[in-house]
Phi, psi and omega in degrees: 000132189283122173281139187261128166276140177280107188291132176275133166237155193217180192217127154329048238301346200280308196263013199036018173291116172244142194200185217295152144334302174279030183255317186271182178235121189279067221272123185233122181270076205283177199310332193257035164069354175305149205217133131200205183265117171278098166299297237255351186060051210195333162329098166311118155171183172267144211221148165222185202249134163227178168306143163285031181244174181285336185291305185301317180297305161318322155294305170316298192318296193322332212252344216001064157308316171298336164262323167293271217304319183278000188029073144193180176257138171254094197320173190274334182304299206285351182275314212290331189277338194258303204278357157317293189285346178280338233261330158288336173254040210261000000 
């Protein structure tokens, strides 16, 4: 009998769609108040997950999801740097 491994799933702020942990991009608040993108997933502080499109990202902000999940404001410089990089791995 074959062992099935459990896949982590997480839900999307832009679209609320929920699907595997590596399919999304992990967004991170670590302890020392710094905001960015976690590649690697293993970055301590609290992170929420949103899709690797620009639509999810765009929403997530507009809704300001993202500033709730992460209990801080996220400046605009630092939005503009966030949406560089999903707009790279898009």
């Amino acid at each position: 009998m074959a062992y099935k491994k459990k896949i982590p799933m997480r839900k999307c702020l832009g679209c609320n769609e929920v699907r595997p942990k590596k399919e999304l991009i992990r967004i991170v608040r670590s302890p020392d108040g710094t905001v960015s993108i976690d590649s690697k997933g293993k970055v301590s502080g609290r992170g929420c997950y949103i899709c690797p499109t620009l639509q999810c990202f765009d929403k997530a902000i507009k809704d300001k999801k993202i500033d709730k999940a992460l209990e801080t404001k996220i400046s605009d410089e630092l939005i503009t740097l966030l949406r560089e990089s999903v707009a790279d791995g898009e």
